[in-house]
C-alpha positions as CSV (number, residue, x, y, z in Angstrom):
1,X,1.2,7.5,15.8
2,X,3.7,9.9,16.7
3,X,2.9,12.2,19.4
4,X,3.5,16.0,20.7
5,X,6.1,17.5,18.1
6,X,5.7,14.1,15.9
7,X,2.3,13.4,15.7
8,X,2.2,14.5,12.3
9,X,3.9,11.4,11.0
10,X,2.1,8.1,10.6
11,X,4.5,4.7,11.4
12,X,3.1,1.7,10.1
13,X,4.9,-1.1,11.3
14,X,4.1,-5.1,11.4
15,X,6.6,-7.7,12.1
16,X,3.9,-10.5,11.8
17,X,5.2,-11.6,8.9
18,X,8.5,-10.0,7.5
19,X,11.2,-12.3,6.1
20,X,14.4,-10.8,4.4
21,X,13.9,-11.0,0.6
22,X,18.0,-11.3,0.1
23,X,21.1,-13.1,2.6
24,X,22.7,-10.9,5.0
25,X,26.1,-12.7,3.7
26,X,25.8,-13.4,-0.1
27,X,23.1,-10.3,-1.0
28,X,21.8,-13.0,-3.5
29,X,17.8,-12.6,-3.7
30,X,15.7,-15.3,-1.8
31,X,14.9,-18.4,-4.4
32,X,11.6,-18.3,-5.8
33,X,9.6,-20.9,-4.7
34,X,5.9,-22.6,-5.6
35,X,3.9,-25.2,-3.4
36,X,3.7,-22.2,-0.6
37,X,0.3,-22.2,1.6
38,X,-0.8,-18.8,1.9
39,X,0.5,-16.3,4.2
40,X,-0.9,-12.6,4.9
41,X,-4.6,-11.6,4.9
42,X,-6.1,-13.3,1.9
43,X,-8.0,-10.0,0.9
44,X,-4.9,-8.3,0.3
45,X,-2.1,-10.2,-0.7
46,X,-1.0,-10.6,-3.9
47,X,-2.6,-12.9,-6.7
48,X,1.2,-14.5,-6.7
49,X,0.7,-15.0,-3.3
50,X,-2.7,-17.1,-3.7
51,X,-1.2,-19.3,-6.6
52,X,2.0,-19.9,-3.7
53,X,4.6,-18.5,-5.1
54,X,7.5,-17.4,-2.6
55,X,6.7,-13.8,-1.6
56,X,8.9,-10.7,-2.7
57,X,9.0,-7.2,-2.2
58,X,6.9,-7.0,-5.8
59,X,4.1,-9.0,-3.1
60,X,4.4,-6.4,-0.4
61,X,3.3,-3.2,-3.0
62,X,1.0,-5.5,-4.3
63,X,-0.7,-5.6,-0.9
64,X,-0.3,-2.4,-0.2
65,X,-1.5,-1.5,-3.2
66,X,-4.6,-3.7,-2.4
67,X,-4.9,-1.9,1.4
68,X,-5.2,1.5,-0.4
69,X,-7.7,0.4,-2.6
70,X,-10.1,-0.7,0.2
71,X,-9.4,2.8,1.9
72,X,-10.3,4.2,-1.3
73,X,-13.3,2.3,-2.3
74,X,-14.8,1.0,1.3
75,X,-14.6,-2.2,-0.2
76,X,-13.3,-4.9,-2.5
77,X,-15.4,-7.1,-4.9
78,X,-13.5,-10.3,-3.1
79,X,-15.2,-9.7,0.2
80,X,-17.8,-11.6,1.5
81,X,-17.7,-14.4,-0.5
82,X,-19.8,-17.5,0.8
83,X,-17.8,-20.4,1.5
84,X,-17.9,-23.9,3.5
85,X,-14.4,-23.9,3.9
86,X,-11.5,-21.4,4.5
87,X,-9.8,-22.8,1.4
88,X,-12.4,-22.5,-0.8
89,X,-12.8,-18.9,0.5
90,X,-9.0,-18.2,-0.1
91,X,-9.5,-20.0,-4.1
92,X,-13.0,-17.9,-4.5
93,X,-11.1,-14.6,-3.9
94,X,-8.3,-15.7,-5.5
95,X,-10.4,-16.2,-9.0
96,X,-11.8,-12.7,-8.1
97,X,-8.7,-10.8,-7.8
98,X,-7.7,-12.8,-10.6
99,X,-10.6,-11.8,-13.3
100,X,-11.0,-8.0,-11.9
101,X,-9.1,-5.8,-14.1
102,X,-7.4,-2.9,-12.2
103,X,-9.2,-0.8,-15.1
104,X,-12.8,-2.3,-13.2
105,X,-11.5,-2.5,-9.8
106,X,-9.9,1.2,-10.0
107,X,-13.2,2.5,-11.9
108,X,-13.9,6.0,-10.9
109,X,-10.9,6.2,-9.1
110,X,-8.1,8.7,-10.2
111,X,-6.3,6.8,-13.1
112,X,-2.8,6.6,-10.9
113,X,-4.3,4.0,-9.0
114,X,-4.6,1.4,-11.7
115,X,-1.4,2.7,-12.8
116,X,0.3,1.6,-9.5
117,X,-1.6,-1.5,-9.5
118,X,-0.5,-2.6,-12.9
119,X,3.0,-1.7,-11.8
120,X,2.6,-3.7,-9.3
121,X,1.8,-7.0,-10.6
122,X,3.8,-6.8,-13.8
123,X,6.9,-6.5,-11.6
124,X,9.2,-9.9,-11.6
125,X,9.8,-11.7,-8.5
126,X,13.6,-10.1,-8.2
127,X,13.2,-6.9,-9.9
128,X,13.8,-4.2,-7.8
129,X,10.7,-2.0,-7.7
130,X,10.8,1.6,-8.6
131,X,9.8,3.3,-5.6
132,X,10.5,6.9,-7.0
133,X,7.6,6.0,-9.8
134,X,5.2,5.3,-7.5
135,X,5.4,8.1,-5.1
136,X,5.2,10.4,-7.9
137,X,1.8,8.7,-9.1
138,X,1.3,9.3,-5.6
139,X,2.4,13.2,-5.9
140,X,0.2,13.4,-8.9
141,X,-2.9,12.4,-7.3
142,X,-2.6,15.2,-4.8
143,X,-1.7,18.0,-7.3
144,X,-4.3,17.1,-10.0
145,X,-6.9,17.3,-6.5
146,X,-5.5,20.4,-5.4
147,X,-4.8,18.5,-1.5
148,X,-2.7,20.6,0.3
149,X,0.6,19.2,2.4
150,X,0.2,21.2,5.5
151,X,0.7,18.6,8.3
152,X,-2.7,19.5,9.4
153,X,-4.3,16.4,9.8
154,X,-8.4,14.9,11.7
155,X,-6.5,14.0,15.2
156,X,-4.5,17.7,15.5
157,X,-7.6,19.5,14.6
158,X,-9.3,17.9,17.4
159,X,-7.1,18.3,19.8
160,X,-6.0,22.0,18.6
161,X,-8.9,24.0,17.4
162,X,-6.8,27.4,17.4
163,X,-4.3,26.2,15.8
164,X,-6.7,25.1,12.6
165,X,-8.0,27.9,12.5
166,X,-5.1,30.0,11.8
167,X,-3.9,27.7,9.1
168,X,-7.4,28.0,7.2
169,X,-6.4,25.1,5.3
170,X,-8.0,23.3,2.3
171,X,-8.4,19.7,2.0
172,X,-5.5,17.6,3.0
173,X,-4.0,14.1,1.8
174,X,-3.9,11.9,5.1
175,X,-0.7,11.5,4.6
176,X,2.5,10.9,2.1
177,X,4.3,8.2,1.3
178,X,7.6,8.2,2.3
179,X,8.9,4.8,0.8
180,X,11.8,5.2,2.7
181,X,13.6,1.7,3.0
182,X,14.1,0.9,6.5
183,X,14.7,-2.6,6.3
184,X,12.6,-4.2,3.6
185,X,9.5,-4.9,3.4
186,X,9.2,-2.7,6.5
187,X,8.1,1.2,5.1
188,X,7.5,4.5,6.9
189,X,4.9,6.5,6.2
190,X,5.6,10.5,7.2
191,X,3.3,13.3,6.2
192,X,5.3,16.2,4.8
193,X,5.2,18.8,2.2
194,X,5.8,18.2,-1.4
195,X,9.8,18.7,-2.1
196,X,10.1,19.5,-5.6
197,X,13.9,18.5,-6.7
């Protein structure tokens, strides 16, 4: 979280796991790759990911694509699957994600969502995604939902009350997506208004 003039904007950060998808001295895209054990949170990486194919950048929307749906839904139908073993848990969600159409998974959802999920997983393992696309499925949502992009956001109101109150706000999207490309797969995510262009 940002804080005092910044705590409007949202960083979301995790080195855990990054790996460049292209080299530094050729720019030629990483080789795909099979026979990989599974890296990331099984309940949101992508279904490449769980077959072991070598992760991409199509594998990072994928999961985040996946992260937003849990925000969205509370949960996924992959969670909580009994199991003896943890690789019998990863294969059981695996065959989930696999079977559960975004159409079912996105199911009273706004229809963006299984848009940008479908995007997702139809993209090829060295196709550069179209990051533009999404945020405007993104920008869609919002408008057709009337949010409002006033920076006013659960932790300012608490700590501000007067300054709420003068805004007299409706509701507001958490926050946008600003895909902005810092050093893939790393994103930044920055509440702001809508710029129209």
């Amino acid at each position: 979280m940002g804080i005092r003039g910044e705590s409007n904007i949202v960083y979301a950060i995790d080195f855990g796991l990054t790996k460049r998808y292209k080299d530094l001295k050729t720019e030629q895209h990483i080789p795909y790759r099979t026979s990989n054990s599974l890296t990331g949170t099984a309940r949101y990486v992508s279904i490449n990911t769980h077959l072991g194919a070598e992760q991409s950048r199509r594998d990072d929307l994928e999961g985040i694509a996946h992260v937003l749906l849990y925000f969205l839904r509370g949960s996924l139908p992959w969670q909580g699957l009994p199991a003896k073993t943890r690789q019998e848990k990863y294969k059981k969600i695996m065959e989930v994600k696999a079977i559960t159409t975004p159409e079912i998974l996105c199911k009273g959802l706004p229809r963006q969502i299984s848009l940008i999920l479908k995007y997702c997983r139809s993209l090829k393992f060295e196709e550069t995604p179209n990051y533009k696309h999404i945020k405007k499925l993104l920008r869609d949502v919002a408008e057709e939902n009337n949010f409002t992009f006033d920076n006013v956001f659960d932790w300012k109101i608490k700590d501000n009350e007067e300054e709420i109150k003068e805004h007299k706000t409706t509701p507001s999207l958490p926050c946008k997506l600003e895909l902005e490309q810092l050093e893939e797969p790393m994103l930044k995510l920055k509440p702001a208004k809508i710029m129209y262009r």
